[in-house]
Biopython code that builds the backbone (N, CA, C, O; Angstrom):
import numpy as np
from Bio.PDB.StructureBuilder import StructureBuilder

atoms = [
    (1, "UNK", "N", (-10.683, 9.844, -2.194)),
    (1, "UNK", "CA", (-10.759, 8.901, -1.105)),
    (1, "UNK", "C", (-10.656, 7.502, -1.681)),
    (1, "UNK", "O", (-10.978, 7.303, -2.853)),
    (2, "UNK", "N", (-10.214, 6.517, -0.892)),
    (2, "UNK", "CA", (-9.794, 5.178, -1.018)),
    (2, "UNK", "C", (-10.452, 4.013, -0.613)),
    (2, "UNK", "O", (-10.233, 3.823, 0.583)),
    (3, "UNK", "N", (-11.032, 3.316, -1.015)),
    (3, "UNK", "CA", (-11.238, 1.897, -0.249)),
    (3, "UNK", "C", (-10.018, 0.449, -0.716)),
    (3, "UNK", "O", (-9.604, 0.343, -1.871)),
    (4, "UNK", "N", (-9.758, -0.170, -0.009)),
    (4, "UNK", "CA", (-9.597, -1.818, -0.789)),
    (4, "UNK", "C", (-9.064, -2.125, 0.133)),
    (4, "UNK", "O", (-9.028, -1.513, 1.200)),
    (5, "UNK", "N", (-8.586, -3.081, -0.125)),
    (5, "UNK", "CA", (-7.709, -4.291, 0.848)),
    (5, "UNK", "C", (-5.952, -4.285, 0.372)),
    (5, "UNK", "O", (-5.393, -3.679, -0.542)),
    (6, "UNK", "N", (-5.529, -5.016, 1.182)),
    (6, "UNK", "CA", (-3.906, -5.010, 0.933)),
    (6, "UNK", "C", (-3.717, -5.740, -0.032)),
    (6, "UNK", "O", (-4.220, -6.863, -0.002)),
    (7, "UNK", "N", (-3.051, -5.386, -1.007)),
    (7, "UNK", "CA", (-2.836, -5.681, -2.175)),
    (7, "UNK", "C", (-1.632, -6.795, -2.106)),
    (7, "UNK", "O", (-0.546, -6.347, -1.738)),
    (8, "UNK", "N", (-1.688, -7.996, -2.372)),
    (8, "UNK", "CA", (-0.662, -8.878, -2.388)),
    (8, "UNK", "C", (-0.265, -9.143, -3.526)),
    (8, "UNK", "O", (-0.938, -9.025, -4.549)),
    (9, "UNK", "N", (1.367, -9.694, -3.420)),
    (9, "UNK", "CA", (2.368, -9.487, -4.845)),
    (9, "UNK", "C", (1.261, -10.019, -6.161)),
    (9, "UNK", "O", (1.073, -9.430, -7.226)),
    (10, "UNK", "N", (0.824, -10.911, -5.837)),
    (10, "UNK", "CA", (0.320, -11.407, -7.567)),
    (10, "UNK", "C", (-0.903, -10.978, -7.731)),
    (10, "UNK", "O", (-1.602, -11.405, -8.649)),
    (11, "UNK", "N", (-1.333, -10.055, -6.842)),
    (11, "UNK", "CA", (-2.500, -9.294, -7.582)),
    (11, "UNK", "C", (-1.990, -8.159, -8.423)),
    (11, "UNK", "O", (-1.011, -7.511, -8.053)),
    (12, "UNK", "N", (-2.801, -7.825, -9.863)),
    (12, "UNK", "CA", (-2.694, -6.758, -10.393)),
    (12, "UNK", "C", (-3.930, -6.502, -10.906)),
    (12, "UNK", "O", (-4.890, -7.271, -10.867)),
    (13, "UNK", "N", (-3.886, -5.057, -11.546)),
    (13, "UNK", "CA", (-4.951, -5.000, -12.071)),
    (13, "UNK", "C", (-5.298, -5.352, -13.434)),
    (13, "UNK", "O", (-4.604, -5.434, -14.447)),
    (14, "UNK", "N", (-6.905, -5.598, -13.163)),
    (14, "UNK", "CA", (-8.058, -6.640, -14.424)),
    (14, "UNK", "C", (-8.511, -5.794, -14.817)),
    (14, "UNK", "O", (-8.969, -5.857, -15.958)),
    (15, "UNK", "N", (-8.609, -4.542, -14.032)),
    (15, "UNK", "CA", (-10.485, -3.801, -15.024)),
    (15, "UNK", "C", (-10.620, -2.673, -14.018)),
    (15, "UNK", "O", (-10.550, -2.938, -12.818)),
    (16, "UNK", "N", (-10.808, -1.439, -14.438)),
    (16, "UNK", "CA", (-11.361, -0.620, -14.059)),
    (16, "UNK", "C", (-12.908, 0.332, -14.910)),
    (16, "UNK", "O", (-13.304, 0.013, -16.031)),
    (17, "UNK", "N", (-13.422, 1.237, -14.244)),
    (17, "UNK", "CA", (-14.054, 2.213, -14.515)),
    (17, "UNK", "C", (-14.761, 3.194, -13.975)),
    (17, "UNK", "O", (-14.692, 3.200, -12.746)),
    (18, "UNK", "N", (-15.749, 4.451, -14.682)),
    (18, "UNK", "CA", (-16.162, 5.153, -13.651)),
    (18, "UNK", "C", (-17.566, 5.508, -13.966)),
    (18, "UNK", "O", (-18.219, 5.615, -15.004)),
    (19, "UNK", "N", (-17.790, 5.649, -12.736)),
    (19, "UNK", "CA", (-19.794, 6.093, -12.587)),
    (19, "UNK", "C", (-19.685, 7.262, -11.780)),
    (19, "UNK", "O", (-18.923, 7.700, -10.919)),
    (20, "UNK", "N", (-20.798, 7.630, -12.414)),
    (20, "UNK", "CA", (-21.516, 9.087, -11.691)),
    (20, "UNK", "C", (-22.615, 8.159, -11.420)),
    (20, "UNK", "O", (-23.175, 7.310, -12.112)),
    (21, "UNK", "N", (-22.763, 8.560, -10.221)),
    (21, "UNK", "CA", (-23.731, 7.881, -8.902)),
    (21, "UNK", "C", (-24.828, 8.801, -9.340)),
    (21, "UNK", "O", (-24.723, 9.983, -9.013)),
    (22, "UNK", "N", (-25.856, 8.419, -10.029)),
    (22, "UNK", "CA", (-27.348, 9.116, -10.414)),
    (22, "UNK", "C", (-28.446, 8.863, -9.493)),
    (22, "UNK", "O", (-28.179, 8.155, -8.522)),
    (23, "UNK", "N", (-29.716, 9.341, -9.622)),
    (23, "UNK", "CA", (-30.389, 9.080, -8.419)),
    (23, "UNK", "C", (-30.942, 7.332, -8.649)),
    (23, "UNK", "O", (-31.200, 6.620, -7.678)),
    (24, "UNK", "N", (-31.032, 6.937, -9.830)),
    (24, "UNK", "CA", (-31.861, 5.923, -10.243)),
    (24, "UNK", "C", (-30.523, 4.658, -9.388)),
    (24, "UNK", "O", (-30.878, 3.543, -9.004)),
    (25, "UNK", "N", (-29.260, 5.100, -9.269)),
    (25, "UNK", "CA", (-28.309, 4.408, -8.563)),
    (25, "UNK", "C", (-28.961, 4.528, -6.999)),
    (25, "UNK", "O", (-28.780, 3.378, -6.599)),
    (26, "UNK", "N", (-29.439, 5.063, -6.184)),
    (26, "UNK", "CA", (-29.677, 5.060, -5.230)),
    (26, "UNK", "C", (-31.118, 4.319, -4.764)),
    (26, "UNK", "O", (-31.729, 4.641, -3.745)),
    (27, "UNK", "N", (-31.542, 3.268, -5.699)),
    (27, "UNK", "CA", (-32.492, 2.563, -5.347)),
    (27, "UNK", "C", (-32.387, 1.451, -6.079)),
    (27, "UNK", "O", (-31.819, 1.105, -7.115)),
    (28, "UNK", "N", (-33.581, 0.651, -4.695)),
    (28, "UNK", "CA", (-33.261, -1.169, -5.288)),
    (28, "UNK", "C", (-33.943, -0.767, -6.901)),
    (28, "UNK", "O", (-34.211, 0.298, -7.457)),
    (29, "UNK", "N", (-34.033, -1.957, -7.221)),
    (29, "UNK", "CA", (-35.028, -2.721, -8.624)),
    (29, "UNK", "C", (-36.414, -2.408, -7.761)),
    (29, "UNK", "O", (-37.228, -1.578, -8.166)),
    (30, "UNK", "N", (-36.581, -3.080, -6.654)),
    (30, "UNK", "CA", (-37.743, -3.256, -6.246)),
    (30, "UNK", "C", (-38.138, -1.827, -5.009)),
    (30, "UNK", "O", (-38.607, -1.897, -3.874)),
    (31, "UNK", "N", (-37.719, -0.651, -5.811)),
    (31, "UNK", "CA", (-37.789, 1.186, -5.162)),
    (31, "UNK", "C", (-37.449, 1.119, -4.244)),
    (31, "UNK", "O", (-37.845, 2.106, -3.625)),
    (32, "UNK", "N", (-36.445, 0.025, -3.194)),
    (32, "UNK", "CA", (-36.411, 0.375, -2.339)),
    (32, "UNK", "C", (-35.392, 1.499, -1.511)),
    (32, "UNK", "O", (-35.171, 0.900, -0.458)),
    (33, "UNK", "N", (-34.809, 2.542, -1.452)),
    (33, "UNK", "CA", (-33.544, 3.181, -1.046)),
    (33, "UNK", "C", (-32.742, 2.688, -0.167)),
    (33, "UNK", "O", (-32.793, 2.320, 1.007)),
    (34, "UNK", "N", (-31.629, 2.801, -1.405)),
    (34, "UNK", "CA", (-30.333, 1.812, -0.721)),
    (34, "UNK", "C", (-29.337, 3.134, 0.342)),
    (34, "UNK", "O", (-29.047, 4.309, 0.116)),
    (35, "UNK", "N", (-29.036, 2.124, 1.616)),
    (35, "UNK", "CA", (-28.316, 3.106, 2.920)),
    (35, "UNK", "C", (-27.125, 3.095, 2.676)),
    (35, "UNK", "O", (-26.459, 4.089, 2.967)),
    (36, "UNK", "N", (-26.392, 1.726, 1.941)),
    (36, "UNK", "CA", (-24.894, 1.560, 2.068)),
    (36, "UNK", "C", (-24.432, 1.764, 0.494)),
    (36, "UNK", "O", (-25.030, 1.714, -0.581)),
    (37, "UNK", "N", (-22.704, 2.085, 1.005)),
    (37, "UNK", "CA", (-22.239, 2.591, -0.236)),
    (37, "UNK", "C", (-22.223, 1.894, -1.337)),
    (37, "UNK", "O", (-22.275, 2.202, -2.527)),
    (38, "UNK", "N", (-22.095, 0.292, -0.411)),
    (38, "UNK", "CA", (-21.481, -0.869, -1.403)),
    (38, "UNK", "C", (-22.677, -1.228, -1.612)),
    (38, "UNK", "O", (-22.410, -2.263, -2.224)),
    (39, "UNK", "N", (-24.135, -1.187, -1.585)),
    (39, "UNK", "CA", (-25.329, -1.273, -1.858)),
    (39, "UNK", "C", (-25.601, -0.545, -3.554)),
    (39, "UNK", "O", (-26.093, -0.984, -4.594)),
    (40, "UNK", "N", (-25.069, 0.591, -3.194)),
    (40, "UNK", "CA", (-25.379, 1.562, -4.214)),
    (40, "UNK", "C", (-24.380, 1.525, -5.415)),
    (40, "UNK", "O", (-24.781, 1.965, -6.492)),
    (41, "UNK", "N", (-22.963, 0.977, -5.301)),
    (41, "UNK", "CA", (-22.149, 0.546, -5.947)),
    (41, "UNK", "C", (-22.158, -0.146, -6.904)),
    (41, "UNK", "O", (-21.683, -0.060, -8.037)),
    (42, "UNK", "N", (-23.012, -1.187, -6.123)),
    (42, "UNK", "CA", (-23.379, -2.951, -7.122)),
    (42, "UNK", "C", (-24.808, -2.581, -7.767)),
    (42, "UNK", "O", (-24.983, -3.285, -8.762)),
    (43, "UNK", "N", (-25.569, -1.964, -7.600)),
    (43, "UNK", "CA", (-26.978, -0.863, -8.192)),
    (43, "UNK", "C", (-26.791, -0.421, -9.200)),
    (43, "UNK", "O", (-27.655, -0.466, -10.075)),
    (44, "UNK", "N", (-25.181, 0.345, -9.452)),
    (44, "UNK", "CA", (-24.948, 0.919, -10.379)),
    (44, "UNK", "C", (-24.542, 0.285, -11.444)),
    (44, "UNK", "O", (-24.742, 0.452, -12.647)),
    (45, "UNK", "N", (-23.848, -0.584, -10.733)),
    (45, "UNK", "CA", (-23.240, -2.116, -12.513)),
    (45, "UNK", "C", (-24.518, -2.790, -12.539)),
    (45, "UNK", "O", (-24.664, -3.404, -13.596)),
    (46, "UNK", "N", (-25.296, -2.869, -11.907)),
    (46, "UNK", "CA", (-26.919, -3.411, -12.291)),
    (46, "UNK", "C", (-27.453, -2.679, -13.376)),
    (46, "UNK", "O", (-27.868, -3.149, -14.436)),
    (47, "UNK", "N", (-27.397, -1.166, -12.939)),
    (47, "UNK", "CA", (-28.204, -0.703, -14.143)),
    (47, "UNK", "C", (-27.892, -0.142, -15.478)),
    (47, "UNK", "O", (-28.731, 0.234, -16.296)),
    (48, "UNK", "N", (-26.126, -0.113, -15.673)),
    (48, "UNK", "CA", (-25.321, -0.022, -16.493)),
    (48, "UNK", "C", (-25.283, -1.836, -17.215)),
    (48, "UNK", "O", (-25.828, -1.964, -18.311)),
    (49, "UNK", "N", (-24.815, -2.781, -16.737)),
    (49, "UNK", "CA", (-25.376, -4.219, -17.277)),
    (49, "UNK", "C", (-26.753, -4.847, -17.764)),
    (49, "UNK", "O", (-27.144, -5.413, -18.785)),
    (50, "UNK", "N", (-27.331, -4.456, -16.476)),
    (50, "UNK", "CA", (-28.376, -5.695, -17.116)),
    (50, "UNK", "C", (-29.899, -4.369, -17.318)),
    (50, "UNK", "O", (-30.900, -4.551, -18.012)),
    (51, "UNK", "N", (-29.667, -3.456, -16.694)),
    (51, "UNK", "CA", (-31.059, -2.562, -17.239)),
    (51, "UNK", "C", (-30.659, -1.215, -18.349)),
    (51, "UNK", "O", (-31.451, -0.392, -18.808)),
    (52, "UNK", "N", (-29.589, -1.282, -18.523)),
    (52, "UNK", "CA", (-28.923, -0.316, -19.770)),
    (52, "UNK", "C", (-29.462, 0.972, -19.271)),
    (52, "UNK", "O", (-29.768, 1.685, -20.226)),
    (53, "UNK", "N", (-29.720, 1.602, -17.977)),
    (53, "UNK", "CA", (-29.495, 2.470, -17.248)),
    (53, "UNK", "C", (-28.209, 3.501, -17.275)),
    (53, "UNK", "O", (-27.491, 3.468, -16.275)),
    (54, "UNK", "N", (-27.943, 4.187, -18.069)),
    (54, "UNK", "CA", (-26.284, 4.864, -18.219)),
    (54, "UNK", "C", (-26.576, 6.049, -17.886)),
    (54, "UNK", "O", (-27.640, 6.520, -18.288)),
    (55, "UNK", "N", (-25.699, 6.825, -17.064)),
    (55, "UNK", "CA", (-25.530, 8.367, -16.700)),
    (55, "UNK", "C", (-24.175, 8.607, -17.701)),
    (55, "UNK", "O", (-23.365, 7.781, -18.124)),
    (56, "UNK", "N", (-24.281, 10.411, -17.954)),
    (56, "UNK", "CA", (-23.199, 10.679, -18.354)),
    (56, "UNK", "C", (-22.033, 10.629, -17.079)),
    (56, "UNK", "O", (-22.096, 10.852, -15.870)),
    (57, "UNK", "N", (-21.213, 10.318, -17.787)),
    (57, "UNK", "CA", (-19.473, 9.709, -16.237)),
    (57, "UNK", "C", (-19.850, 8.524, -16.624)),
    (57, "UNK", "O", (-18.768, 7.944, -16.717)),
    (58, "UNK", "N", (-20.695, 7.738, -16.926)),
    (58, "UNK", "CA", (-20.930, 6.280, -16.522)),
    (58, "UNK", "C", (-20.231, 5.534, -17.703)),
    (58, "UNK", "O", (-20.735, 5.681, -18.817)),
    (59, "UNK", "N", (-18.828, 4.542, -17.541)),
    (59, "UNK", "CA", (-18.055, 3.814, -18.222)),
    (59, "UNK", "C", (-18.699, 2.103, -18.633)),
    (59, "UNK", "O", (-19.460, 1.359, -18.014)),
    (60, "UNK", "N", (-18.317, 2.026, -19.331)),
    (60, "UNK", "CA", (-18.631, 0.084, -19.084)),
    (60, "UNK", "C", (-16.916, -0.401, -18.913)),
    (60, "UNK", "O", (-15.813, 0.089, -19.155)),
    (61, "UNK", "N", (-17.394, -1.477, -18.430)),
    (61, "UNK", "CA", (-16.410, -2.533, -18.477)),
    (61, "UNK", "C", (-17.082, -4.012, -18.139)),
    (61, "UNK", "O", (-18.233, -4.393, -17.923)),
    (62, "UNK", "N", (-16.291, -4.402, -18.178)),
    (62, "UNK", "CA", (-16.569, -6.505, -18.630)),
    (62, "UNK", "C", (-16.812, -6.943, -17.197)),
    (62, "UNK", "O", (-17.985, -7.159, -16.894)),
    (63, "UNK", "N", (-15.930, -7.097, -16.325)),
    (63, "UNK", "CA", (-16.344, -7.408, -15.060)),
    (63, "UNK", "C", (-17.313, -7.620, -14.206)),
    (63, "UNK", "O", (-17.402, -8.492, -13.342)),
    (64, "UNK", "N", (-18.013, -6.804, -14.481)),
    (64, "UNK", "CA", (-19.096, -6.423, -13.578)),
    (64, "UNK", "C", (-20.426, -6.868, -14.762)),
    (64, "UNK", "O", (-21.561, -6.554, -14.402)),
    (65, "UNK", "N", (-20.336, -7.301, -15.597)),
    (65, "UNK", "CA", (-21.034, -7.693, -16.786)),
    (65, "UNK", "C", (-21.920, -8.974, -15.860)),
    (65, "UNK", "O", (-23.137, -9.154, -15.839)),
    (66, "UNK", "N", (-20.889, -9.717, -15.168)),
    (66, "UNK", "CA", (-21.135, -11.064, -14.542)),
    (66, "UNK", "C", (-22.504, -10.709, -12.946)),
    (66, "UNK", "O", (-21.966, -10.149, -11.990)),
    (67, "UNK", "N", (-23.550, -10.923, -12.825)),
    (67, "UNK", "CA", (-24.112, -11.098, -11.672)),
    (67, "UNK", "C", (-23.558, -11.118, -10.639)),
    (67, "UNK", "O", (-23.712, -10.246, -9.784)),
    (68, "UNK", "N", (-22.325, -12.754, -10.441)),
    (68, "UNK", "CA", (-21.796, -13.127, -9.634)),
    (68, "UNK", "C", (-20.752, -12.098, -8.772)),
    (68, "UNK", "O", (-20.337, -11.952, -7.622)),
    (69, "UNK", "N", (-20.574, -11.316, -10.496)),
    (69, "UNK", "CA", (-19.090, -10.585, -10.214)),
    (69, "UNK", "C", (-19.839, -9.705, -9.131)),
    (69, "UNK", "O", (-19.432, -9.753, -7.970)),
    (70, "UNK", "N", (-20.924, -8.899, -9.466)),
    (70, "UNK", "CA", (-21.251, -7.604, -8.946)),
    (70, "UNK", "C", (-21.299, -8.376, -7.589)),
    (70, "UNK", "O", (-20.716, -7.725, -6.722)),
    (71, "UNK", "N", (-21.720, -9.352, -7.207)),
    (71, "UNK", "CA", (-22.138, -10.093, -5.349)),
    (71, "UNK", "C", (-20.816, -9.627, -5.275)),
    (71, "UNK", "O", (-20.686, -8.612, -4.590)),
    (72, "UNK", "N", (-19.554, -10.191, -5.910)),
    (72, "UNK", "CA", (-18.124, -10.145, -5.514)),
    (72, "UNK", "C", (-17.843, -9.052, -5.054)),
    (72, "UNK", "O", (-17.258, -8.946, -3.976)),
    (73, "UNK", "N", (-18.178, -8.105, -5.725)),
    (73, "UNK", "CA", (-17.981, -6.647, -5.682)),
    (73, "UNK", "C", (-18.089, -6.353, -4.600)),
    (73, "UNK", "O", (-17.122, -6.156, -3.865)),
    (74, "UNK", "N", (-19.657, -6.224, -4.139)),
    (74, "UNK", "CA", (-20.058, -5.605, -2.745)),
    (74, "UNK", "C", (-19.489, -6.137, -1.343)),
    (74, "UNK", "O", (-19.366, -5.518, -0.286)),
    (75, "UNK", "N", (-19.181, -7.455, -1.645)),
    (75, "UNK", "CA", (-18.420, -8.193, -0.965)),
    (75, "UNK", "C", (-17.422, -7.389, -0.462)),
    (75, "UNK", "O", (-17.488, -7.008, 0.706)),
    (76, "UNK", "N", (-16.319, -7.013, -1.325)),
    (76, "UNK", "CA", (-14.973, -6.755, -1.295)),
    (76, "UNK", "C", (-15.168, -5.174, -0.821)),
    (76, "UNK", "O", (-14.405, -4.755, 0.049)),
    (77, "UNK", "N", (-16.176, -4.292, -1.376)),
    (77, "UNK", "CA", (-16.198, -3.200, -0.733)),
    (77, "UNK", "C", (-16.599, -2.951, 0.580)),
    (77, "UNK", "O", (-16.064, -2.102, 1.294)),
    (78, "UNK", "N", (-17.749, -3.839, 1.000)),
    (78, "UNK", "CA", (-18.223, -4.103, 2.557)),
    (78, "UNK", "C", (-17.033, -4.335, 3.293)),
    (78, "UNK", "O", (-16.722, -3.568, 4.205)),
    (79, "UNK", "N", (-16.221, -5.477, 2.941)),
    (79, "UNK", "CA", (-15.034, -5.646, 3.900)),
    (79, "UNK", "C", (-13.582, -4.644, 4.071)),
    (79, "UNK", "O", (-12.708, -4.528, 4.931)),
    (80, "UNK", "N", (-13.873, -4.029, 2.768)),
    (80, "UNK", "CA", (-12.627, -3.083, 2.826)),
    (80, "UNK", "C", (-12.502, -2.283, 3.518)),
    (80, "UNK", "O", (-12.900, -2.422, 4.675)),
    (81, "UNK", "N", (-11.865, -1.048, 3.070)),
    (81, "UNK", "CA", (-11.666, 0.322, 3.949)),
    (81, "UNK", "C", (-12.281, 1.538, 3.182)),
    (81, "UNK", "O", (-11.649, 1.982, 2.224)),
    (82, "UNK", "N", (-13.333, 2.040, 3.496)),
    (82, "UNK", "CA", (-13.957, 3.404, 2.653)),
    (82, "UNK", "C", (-13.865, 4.269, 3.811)),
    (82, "UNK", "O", (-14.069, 3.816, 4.937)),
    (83, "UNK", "N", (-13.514, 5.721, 3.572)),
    (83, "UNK", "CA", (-13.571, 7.285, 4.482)),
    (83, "UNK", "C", (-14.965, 7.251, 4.707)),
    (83, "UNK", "O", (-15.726, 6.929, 3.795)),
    (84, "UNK", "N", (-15.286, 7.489, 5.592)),
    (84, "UNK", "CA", (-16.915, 7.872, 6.024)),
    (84, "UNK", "C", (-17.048, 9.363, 4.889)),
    (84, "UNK", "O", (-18.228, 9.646, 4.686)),
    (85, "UNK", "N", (-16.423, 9.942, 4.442)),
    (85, "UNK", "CA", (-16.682, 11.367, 3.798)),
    (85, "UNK", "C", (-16.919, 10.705, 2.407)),
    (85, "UNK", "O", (-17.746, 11.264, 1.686)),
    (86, "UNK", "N", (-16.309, 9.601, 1.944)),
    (86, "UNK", "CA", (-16.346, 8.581, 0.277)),
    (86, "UNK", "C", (-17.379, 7.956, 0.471)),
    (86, "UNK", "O", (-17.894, 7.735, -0.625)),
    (87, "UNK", "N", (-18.248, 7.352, 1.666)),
    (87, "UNK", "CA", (-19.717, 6.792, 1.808)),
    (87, "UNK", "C", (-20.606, 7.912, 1.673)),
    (87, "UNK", "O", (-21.576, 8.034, 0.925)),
    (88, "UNK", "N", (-20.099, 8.754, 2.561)),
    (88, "UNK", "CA", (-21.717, 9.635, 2.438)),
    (88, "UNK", "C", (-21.379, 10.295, 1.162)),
    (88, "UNK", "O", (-22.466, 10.674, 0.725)),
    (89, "UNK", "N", (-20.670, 10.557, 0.526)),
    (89, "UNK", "CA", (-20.537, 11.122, -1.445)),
    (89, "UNK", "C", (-21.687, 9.892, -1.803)),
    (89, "UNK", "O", (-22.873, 10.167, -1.986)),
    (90, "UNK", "N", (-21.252, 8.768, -1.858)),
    (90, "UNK", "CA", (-21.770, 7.717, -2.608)),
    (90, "UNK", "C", (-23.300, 7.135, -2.267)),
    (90, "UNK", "O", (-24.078, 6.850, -3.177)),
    (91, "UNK", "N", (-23.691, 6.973, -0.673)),
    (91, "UNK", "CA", (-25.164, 7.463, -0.543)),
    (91, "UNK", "C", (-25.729, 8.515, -1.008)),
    (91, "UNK", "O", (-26.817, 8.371, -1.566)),
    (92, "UNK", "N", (-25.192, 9.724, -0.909)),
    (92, "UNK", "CA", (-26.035, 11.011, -1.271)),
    (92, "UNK", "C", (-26.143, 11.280, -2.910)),
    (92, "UNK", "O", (-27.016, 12.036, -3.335)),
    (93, "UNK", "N", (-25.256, 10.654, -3.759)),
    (93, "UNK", "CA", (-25.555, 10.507, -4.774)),
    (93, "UNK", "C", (-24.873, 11.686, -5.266)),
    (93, "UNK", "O", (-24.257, 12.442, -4.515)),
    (94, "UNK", "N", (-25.011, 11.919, -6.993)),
    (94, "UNK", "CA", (-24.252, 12.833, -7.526)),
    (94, "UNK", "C", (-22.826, 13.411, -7.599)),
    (94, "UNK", "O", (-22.438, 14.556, -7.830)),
    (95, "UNK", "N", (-22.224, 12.370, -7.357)),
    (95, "UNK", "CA", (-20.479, 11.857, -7.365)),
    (95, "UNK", "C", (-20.159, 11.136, -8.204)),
    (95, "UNK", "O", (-20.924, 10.289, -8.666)),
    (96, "UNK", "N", (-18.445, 11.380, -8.757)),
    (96, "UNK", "CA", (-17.986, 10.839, -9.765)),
    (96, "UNK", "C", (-17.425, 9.726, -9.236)),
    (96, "UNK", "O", (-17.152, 9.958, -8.058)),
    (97, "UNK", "N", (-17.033, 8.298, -9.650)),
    (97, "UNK", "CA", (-16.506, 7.125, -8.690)),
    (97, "UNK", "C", (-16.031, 6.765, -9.708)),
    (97, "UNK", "O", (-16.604, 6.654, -10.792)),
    (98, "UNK", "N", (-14.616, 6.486, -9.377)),
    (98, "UNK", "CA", (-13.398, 6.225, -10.361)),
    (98, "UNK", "C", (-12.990, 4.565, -9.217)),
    (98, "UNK", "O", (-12.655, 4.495, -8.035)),
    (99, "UNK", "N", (-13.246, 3.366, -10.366)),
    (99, "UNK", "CA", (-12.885, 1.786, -9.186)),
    (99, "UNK", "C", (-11.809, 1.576, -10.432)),
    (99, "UNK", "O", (-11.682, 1.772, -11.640)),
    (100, "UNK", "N", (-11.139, 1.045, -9.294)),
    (100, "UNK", "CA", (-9.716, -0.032, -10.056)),
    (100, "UNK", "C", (-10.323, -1.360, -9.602)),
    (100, "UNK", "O", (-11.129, -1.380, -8.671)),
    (101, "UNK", "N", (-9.936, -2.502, -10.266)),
    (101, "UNK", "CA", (-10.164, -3.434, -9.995)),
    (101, "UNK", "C", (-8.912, -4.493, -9.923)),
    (101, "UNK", "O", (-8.252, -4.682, -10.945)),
    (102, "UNK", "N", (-8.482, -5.421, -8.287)),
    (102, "UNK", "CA", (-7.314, -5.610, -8.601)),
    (102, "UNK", "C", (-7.485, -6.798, -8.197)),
    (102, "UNK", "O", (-8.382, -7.006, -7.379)),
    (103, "UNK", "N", (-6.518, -8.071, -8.755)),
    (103, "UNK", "CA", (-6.790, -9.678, -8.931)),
    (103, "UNK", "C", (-5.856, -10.574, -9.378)),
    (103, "UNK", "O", (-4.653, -10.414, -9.169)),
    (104, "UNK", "N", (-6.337, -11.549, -10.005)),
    (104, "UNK", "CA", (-5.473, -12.462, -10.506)),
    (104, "UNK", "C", (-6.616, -13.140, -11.475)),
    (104, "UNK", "O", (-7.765, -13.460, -11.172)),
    (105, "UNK", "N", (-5.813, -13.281, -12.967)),
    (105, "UNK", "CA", (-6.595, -13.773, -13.826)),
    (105, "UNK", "C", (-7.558, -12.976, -14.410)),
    (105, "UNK", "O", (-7.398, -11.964, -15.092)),
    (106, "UNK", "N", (-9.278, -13.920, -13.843)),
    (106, "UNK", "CA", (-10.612, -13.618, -13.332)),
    (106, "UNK", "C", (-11.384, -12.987, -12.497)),
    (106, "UNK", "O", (-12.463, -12.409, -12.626)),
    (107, "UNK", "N", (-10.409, -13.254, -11.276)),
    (107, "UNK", "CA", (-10.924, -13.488, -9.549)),
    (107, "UNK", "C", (-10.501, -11.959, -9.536)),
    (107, "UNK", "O", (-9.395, -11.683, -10.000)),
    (108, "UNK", "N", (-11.038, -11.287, -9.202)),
    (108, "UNK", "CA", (-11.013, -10.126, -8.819)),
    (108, "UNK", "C", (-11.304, -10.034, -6.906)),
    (108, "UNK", "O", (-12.308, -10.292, -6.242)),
    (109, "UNK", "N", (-9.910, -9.547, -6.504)),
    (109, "UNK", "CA", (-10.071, -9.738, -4.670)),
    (109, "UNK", "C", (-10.100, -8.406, -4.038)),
    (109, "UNK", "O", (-10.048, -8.490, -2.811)),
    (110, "UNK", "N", (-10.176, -7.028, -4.559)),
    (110, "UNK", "CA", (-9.994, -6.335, -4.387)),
    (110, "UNK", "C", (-10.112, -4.702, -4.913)),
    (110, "UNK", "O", (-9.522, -4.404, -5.952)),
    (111, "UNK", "N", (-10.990, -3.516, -4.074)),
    (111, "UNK", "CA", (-10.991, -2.422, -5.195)),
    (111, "UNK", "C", (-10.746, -1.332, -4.632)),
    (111, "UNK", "O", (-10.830, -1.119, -3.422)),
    (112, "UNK", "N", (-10.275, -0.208, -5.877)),
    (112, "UNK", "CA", (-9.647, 0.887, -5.285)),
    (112, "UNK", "C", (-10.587, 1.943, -5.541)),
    (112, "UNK", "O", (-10.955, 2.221, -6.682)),
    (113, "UNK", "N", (-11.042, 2.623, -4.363)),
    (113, "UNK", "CA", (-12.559, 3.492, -4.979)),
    (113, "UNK", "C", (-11.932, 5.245, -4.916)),
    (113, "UNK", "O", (-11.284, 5.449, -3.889)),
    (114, "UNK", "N", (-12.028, 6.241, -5.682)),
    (114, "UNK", "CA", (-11.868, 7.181, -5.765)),
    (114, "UNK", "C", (-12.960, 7.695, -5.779)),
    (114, "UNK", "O", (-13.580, 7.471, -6.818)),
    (115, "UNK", "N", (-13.615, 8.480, -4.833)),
    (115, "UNK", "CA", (-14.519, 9.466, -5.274)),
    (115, "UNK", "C", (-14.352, 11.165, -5.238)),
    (115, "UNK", "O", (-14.305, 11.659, -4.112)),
    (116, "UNK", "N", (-14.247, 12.230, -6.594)),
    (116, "UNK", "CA", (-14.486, 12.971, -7.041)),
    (116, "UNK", "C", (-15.784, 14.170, -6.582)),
    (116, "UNK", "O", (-16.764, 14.536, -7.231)),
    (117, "UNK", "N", (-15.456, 14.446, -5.632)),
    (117, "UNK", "CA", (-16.345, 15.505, -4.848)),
    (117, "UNK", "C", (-16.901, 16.649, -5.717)),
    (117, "UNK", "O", (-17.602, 17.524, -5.211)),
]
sb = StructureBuilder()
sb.init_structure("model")
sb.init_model(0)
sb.init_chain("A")
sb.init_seg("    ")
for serial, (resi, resn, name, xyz) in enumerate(atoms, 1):
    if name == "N":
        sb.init_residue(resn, " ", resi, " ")
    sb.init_atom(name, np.array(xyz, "f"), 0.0, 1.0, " ", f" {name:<3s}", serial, name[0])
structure = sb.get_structure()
């Protein structure tokens, strides 16, 4: 399954990678249980970045290294297009999530979400 936005000519891709959505992905910092996909998304480069939280599936990449980036992130997935069958994988946890990341430069405007049932 797919999420992103329409890809315009001078975007390409910056950065990808992939997470297995663990349970420790399905909650805030502060225990609270996260409902949305793109909640649980930006949770997961939280705890792969800044709390060294890693599942096996779980990739690094640079992007999401940034705070700002991860706001960007959820951003771009909230507004995009996700299958209701690729949300509830990614709430319920224990899914493989394969993101492209697509942009210009830095600016990352856009992502391509695969999830692995």
């Amino acid at each position: 399954m797919s999420s992103g936005t329409t890809n315009s000519g001078a975007d390409r891709l910056i950065g990808s990678y992939t997470a297995y959505i663990g349970r420790e992905d399905l909650f805030a910092s502060d225990g609270v249980r996260l409902s949305q996909p793109w909640q649980i998304l930006r949770q997961d480069r939280a705890n792969v970045h800044r709390f060294g939280i890693r599942h096996s599936g779980d990739s690094g990449d640079s992007f999401f290294a940034s705070a700002n980036n991860r706001a960007t992130m959820e951003r771009m997935v909230m507004q995009g297009r996700i299958s209701p069958a690729a949300a509830r994988a990614i709430v319920t946890g224990g899914s493989l999530v394969e993101v492209s990341i697509y942009g210009s430069g830095s600016t990352g405007r856009y992502l391509d979400i695969k999830v692995n049932y």
